[in-house]
Every structure is written in structure tokens, then in C-alpha cells.
C-alpha positions in Angstrom: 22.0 68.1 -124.3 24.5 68.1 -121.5 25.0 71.8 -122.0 20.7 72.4 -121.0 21.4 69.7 -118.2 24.2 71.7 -116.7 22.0 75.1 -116.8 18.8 73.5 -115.6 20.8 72.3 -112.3 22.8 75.8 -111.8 19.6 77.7 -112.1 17.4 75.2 -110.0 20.8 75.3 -107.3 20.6 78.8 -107.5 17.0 78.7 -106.7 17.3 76.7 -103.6 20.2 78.9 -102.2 18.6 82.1 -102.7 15.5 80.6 -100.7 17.4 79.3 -98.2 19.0 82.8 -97.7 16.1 84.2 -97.8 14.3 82.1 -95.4 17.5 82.1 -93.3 17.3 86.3 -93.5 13.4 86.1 -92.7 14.2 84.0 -89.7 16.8 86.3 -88.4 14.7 89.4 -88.9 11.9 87.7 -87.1 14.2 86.5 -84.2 15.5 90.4 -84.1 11.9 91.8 -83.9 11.5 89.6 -81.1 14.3 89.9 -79.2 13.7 93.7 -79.3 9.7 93.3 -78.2 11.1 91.4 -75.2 13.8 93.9 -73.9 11.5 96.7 -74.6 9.6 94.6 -72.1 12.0 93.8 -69.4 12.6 97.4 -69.7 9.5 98.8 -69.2 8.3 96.0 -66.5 8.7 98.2 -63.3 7.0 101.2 -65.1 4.0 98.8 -66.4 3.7 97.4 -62.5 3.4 100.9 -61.5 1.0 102.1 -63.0 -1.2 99.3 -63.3 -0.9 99.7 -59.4 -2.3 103.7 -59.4 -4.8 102.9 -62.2 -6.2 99.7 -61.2 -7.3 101.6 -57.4 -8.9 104.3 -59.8 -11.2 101.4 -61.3 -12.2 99.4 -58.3 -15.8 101.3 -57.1 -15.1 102.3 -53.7 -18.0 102.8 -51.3 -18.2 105.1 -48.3 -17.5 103.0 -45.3 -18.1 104.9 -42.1 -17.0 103.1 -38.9 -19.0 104.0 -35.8 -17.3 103.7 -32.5 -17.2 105.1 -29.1 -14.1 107.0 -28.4 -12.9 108.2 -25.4 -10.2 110.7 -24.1 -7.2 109.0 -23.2 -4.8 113.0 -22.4 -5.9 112.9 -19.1 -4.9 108.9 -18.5 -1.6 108.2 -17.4 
């Protein structure tokens, strides 16, 4: 009877360390997938601002403004 006792605790040991290894190898794949997302980030922050900055004027509906002034010929004033 001590024999099955002995087995039942090394298989239900053996159980818990193979899911804490795997939770512990989950956890570091996860915190390696988002290590890489955010340097791929940082990386690619100047090149996001930029064109957000060239397509973002393409969006905005721009309306013909005409400005009406008088001018007058300032070559002959010294």
C-alpha cells in the first residue's frame, strides 16, 4: 500500500512541475512576444509620425480660400 502511495505522489509531483514549467515557458514566450511588439514599435515611431503627418493633410477637405487685397508697387519706393 505504501508502494501505490509513493507512485501516486511522484506522478501527482511530476504533474505540478511539468505545469509549472509549462506555465513558466508560456509566460516567458508571452513576455518575448511582447517585448518584440514594443521595440518593433520604438523602432518604427519616427516613420509612423511621418507619415501620419503627409497622410493626415491628404484627408482633411481643403477649400479654396482666395484672399482679396489691394496691392501696390513698392520697386519704385525707396
Amino acid at each position: 500500500m505504501e508502494f501505490i502511495g509513493h507512485i501516486i505522489i511522484a506522478i501527482f509531483v511530476a504533474l505540478i512541475l511539468a505545469a509549472a514549467l509549462t506555465f513558466g515557458f508560456m509566460l516567458f514566450a508571452w513576455f518575448l512576444a511582447l517585448a518584440a511588439i514594443i521595440s518593433a514599435c520604438v523602432l518604427l515611431r519616427q516613420w509612423w509620425r511621418r507619415w501620419w503627418f503627409v497622410h493626415s493633410a491628404t484627408r482633411e477637405e481643403r477649400s479654396s480660400k482666395v484672399i482679396e487685397v489691394d496691392y501696390r508697387d513698392i520697386s519704385d519706393e525707396e
